[in-house]
C-alpha atoms as one frame of an Amber mdcrd trajectory, in Angstrom:
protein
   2.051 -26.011   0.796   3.793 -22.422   0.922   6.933 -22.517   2.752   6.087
 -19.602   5.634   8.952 -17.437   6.590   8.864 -14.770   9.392  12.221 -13.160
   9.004  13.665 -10.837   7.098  16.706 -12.576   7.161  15.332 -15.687   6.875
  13.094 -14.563   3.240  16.578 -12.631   1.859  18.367 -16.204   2.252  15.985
 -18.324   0.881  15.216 -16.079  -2.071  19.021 -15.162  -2.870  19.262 -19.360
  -2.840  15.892 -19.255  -5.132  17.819 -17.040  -7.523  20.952 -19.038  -7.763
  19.306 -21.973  -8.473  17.481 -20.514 -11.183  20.410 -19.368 -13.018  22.497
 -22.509 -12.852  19.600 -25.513 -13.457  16.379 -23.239 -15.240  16.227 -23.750
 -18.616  17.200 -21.196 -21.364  14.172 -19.426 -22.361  12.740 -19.447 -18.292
  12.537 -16.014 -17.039  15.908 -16.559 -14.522  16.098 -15.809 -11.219  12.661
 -13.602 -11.730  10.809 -13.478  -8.085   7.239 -12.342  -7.939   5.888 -10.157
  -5.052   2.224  -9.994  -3.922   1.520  -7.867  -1.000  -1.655  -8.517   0.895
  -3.124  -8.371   4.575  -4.431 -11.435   4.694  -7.436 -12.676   5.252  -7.440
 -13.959   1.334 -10.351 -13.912  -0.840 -11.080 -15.082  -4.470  -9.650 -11.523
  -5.159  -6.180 -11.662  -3.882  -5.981 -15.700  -5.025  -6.871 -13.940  -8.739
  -3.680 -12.033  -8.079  -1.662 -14.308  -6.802  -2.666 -16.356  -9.832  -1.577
 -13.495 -12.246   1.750 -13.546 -10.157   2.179 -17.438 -10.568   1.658 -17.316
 -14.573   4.577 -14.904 -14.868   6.797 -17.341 -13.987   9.475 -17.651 -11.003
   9.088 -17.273  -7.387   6.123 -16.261  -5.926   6.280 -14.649  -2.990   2.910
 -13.531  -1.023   3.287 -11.073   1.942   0.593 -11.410   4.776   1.079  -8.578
   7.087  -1.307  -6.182   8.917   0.139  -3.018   8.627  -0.331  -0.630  11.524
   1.426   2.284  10.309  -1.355   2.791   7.206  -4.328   2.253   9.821  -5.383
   5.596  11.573  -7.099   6.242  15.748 -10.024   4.633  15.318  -9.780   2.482
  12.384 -10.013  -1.365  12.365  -6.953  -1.923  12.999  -7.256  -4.710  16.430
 -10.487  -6.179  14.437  -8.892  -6.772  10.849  -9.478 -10.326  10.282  -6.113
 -12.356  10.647  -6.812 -15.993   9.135  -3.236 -16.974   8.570  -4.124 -21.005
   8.784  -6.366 -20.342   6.319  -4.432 -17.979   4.052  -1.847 -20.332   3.392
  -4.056 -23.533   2.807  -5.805 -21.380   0.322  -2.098 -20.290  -1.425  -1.256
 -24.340  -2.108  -0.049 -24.182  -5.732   0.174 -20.503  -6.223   2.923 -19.658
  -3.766   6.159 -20.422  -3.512   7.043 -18.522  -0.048   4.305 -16.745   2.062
   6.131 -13.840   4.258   4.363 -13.455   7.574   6.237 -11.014   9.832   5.207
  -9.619  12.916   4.877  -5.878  13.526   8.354  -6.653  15.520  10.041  -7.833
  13.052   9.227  -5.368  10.153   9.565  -2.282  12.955  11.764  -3.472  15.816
  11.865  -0.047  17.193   8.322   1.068  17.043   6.633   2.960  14.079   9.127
   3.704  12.031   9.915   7.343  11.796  11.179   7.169   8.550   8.189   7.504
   6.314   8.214   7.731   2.495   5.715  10.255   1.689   2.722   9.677  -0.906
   2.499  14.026  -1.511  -0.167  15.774  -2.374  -2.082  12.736  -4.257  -1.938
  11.070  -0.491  -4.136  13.571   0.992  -6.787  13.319  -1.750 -10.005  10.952
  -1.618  -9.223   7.950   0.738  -6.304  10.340   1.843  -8.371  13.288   2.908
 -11.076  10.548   4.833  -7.744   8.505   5.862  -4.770  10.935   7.069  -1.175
   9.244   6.760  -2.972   6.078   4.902  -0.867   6.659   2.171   2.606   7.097
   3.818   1.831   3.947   5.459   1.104   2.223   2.633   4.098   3.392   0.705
   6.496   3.059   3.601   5.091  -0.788   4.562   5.176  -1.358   0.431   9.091
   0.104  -0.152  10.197  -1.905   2.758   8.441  -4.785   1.246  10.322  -4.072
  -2.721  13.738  -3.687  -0.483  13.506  -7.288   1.486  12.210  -9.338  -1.315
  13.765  -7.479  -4.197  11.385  -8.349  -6.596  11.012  -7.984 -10.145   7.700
  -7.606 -10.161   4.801  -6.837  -7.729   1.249  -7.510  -8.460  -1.887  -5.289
  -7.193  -5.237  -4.590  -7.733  -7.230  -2.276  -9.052  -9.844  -1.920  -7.041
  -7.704  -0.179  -4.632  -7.116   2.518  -7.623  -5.400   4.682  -5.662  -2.836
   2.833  -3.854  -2.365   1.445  -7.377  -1.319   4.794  -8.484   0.317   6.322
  -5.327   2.814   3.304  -5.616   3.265   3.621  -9.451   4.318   6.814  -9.127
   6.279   6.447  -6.182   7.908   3.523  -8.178   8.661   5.980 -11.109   9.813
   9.011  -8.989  12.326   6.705  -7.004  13.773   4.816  -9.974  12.655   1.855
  -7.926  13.954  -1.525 -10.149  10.437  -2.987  -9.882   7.492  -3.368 -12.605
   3.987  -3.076 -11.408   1.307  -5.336 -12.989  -2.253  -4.212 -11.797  -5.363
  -6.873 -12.083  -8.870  -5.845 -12.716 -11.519  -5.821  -9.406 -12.522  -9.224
  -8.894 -16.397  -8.995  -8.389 -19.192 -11.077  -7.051 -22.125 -12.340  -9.084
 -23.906  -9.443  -8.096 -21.205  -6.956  -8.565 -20.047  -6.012  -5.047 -16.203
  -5.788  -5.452 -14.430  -8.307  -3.774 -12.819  -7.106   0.212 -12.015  -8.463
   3.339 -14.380  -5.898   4.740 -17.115  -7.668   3.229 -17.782 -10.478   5.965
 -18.543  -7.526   8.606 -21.831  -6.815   6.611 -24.482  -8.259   7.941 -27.546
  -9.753   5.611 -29.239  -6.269   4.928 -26.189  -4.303   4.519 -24.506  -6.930
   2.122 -27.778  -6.282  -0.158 -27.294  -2.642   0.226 -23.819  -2.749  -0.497
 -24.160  -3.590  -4.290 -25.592  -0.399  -4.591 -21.836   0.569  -4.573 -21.497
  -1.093  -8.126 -24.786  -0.014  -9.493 -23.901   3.535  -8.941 -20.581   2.795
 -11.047 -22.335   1.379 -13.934 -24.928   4.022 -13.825 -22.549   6.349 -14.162
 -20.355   4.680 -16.859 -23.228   4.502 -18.953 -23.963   7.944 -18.810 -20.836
   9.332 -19.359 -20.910   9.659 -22.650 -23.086  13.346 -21.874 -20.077  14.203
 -19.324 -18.550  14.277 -16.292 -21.474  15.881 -14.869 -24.205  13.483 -15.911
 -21.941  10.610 -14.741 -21.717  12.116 -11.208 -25.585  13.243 -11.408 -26.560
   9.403 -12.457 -24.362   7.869  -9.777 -25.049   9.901  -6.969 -28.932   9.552
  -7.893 -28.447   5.698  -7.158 -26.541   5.839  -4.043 -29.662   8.557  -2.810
 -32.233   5.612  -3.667 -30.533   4.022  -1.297 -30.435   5.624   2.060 -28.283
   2.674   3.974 -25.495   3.646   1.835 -23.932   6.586   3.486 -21.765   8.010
   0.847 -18.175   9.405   1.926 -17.052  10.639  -1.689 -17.911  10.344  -5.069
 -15.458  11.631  -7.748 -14.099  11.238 -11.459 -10.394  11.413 -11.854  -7.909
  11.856 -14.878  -6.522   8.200 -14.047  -2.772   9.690 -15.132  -3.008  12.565
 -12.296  -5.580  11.349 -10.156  -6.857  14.860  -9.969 -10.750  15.643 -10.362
 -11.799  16.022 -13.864 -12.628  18.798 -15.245 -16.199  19.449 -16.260 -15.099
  19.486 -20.123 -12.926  16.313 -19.730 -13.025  13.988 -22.790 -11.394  10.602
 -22.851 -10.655   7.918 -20.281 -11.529   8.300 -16.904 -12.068   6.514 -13.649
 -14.841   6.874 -11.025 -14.168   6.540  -7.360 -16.637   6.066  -4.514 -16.581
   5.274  -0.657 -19.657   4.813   1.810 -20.510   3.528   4.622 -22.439   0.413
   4.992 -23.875   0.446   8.488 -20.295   0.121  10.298 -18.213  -0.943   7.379
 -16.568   1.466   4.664 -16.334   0.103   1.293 -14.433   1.459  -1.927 -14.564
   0.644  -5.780 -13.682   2.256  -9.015 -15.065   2.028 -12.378 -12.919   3.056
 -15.619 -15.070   5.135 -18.344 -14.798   7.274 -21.247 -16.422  11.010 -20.998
């Protein structure tokens, strides 16, 4: 099993110790002293195990975070309800992790919220920014405390959250932060609902509705080739055959701005959507090429 820390003081020891040891008994060619971060919730699915997996193959310590962030949940949000399964989490981590970090709010913010916050700008107010105000500072806050008490040199995320993926790797690049970000591709189920720990609050009819999330991707992928505006027509056209799905936002972005496309745009792209599933909000992405 995972050895389970709950300190910061505690997870800077051990991993200082980890990193010693490397350098004085690994052998030449072994990436020394390299520690592997994996930030996460909780509540672990076969999508966070696929990055924890990526994390394991690069070789060192692997170190998985479980920690429900309040300062990147806003009033009303799910923040008392978020499924916390830590038992479970680190049964399911035997073999992957070396170290599973489970702090309380306490710990990580013994005075309260902090009210130092680093700030995502204006690509934190847009999308799941604009339905989520302050998401993003919490998230980057929560994430550069994480890259300063484990130090790692490398932190694995996923890409179905596309935009925290790029809020932090440009954080990471505006900061000079000594970290290198390794995304993994959406881990999906056989049906093509992206993997999320919101999922289990679906109930039978919604969880059939909610592929309709990933059908409305692929439509729109496939007809991207006539443009941004036949993508959005052919996705939004699904999600409207489907009237369960309440849709929040759907959008195609210039994946190295994150900024809308423009109605000319030619080359790679990324879709984003959010609805509503009866009570529960779902996102997923979809690269293309316009």
């Amino acid at each position: 099993m995972p050895e389970i820390i709950t300190t910061i003081a505690e997870l800077r020891a051990r991993i200082a110790g980890a990193r010693r040891t490397a350098m004085q008994d690994g052998p030449a060619d072994a990436p020394t002293g390299r520690v592997v971060l994996v930030p996460t919730m909780g509540a672990l699915h076969e999508g966070h195990l696929r990055l924890v997996s990526r994390a394991r193959d690069l070789g060192g310590v692997v170190v998985v975070s479980i920690f429900v962030n309040p300062l990147q949940f806003g009033p009303g949000e799910d923040l008392d309800r978020y499924p916390r399964t830590l038992d479970a989490d680190v049964v399911a981590l035997e073999g992957l992790a070396d170290i599973v970090f489970a702090p309380t709010a306490a710990e990580m913010y013994p005075a309260g919220p902090s009210e130092t916050r680093v700030t995502a700008g204006e690509s934190g107010t847009l999308f799941e920014g604009a339905s989520r105000p302050g998401h993003f500072d919490g998230v980057l806050t929560v994430v550069t405390k994480l890259f300063n008490i484990v130090q790692p040199d490398v932190a694995v995320f996923g890409q179905k959250d596309a935009q925290q993926v790029h809020v932090i790797g440009r954080m990471v690049e505006d900061l000079n932060l000594p970290v290198t970000i390794a995304v993994v591709d959406t881990v999906r189920e056989d049906d093509g609902l992206a993997l999320s720990s919101r999922n289990r609050y679906l109930g039978a009819d919604d969880r059939l509705a909610a592929v309709t999330l990933s059908e409305a991707l692929a439509a729109g992928a496939d007809a991207a080739t006539d443009g941004v505006a036949a993508a959005l027509a052919a996705a939004r056209a699904r999600i409207e055959a489907q009237p369960a799905v309440k849709l929040d936002y759907l959008a195609i972005v210039d994946p190295e701005s994150f900024r809308e496309a423009s109605p000319d745009h030619h080359g790679p792209a990324l879709m984003l959507i959010a609805a509503r599933v009866g009570t529960t909000r779902l996102i997923d992405n979809q690269r293309l090429t316009t």
